[in-house]
C-alpha positions as CSV (number, residue, x, y, z in Angstrom):
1,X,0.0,0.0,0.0
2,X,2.9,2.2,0.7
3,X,4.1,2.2,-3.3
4,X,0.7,2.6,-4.3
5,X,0.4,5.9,-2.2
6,X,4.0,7.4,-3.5
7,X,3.0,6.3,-6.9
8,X,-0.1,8.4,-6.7
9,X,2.4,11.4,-5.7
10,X,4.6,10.9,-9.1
11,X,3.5,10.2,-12.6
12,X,4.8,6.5,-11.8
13,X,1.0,5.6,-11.8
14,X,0.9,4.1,-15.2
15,X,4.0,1.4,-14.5
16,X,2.9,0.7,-11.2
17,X,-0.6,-0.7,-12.6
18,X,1.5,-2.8,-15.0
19,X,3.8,-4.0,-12.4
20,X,0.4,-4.9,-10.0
21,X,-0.6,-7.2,-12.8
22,X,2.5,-8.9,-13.8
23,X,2.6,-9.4,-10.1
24,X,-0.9,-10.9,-10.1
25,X,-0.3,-12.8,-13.2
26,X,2.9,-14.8,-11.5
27,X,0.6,-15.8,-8.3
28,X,-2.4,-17.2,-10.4
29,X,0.2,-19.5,-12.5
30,X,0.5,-22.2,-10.3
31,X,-3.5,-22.2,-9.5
32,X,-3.7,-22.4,-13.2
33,X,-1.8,-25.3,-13.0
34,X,-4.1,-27.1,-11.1
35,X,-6.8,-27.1,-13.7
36,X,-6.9,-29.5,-16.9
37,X,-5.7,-28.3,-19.6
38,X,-9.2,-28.5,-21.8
39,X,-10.3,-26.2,-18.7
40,X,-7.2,-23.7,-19.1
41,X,-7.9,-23.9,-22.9
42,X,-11.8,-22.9,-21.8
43,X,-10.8,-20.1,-19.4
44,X,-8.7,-18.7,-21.8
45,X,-11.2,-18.4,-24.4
46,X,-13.7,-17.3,-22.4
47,X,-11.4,-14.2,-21.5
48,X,-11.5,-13.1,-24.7
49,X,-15.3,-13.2,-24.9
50,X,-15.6,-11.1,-21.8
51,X,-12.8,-8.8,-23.4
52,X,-14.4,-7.9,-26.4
53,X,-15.4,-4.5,-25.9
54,X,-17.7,-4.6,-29.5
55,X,-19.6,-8.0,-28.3
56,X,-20.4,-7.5,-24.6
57,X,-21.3,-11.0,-23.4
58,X,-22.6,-11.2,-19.8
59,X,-21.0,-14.0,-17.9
60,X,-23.7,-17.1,-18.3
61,X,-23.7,-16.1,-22.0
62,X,-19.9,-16.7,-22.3
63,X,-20.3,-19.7,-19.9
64,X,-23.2,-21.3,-22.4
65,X,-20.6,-20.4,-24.7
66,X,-17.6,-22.6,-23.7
67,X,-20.3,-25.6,-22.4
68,X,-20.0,-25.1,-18.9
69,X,-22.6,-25.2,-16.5
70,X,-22.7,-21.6,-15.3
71,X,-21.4,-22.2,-11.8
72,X,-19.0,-24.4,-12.9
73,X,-17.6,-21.8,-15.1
74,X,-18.0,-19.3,-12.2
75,X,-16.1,-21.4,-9.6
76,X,-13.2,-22.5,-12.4
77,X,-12.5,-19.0,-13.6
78,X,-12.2,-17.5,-10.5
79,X,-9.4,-20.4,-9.8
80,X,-7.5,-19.7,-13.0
81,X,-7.4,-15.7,-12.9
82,X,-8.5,-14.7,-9.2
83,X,-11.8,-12.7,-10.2
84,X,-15.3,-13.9,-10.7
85,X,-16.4,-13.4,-14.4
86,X,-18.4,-10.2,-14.1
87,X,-15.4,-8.8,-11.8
88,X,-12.9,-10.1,-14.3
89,X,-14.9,-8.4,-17.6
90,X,-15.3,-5.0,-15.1
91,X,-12.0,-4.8,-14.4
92,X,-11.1,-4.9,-18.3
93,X,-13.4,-2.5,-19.0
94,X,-11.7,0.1,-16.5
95,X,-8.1,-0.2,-17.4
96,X,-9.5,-0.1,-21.4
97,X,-11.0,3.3,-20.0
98,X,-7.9,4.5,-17.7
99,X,-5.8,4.2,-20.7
100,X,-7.8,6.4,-23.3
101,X,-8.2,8.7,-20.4
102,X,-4.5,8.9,-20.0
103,X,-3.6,8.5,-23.4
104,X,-6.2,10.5,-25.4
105,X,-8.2,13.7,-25.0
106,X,-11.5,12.3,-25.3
107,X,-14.5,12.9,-23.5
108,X,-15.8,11.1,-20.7
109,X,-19.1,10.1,-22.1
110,X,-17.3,8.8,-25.4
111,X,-14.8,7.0,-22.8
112,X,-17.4,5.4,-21.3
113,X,-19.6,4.6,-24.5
114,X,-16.4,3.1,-26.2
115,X,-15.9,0.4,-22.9
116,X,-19.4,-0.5,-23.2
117,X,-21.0,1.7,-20.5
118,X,-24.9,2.8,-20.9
119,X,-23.5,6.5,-20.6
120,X,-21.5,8.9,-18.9
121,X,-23.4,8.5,-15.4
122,X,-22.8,4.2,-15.1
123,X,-19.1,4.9,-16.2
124,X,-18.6,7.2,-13.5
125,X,-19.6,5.5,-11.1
126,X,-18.4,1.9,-12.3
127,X,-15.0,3.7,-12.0
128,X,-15.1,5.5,-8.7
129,X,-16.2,2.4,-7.7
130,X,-12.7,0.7,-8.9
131,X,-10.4,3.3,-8.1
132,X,-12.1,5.1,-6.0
133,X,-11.7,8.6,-8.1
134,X,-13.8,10.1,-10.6
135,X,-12.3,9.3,-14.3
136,X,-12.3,13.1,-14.4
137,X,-10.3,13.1,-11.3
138,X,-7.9,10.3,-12.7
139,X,-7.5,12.3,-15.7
140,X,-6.4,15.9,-14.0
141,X,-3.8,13.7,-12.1
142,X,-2.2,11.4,-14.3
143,X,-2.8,12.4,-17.9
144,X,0.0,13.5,-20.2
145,X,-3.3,14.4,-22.5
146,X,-2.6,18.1,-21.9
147,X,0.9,18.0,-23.7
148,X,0.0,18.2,-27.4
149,X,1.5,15.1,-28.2
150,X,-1.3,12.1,-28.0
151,X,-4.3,12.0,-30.9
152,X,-7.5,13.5,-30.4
């Protein structure tokens, strides 16, 4: 917790988050292990259904999806990659968002509408809810948007 908070006080925000999930990736390899690989195969395909920001499948659709019983599913991925499905997808959805608000000058409500949110309002507060700061917020503090030097 102690990086995190002198992270938020330097522009080291960005390679920090990367560093948190190449961390997280390392601890969920051996409880990947544990599963078959026609399972690991299944989780991993699944991942890319609940990544795909233009097709955005609920969990039980991408569970009826790779034949699994929905709980089954439910109990398997949260083995291989530590989140429940819908936690997993969310999660996606905000770093897609945190890095067109860090890299890109868009608005918020485009932001939002581009990660699949209903509008601006359920982006907002899918996000606070994440990082606990508004994407507005995340933007003033960590953005190098206000150079010049990233596309509109």
């Amino acid at each position: 917790m102690k990086y995190f908070e002198a992270a938020q006080k330097t522009s080291l925000l960005p390679l920090y988050f990367l560093i948190q999930n190449f961390a997280t990736e390392i601890y969920f390899l051996d409880k990947r292990r544990s599963l078959s690989k026609r399972n690991q195969q299944h989780m991993e395909l699944a991942s890319r259904y609940l990544c795909d920001i233009s097709h955005l499948h609920t969990p039980a659709e991408v569970a009826q999806m790779v034949n699994i019983p929905y709980e089954n599913f439910r109990k398997k991925f949260k083995t291989y990659y530590g989140l429940s499905p819908a936690a997993f997808q969310m999660r996606f959805r905000i770093n897609y968002a945190k890095k067109y608000l860090l890299e890109t000058r868009k608005k918020i409500n485009e932001i939002g509408e581009l990660c699949g949110f209903a509008d601006a309002f359920c982006f907002s507060k899918a996000f606070k809810k994440q990082c606990g700061i508004s994407p507005q917020e995340f933007r003033k503090l960590y953005s190098f948007a206000n150079t010049g030097f990233l596309p509109e």
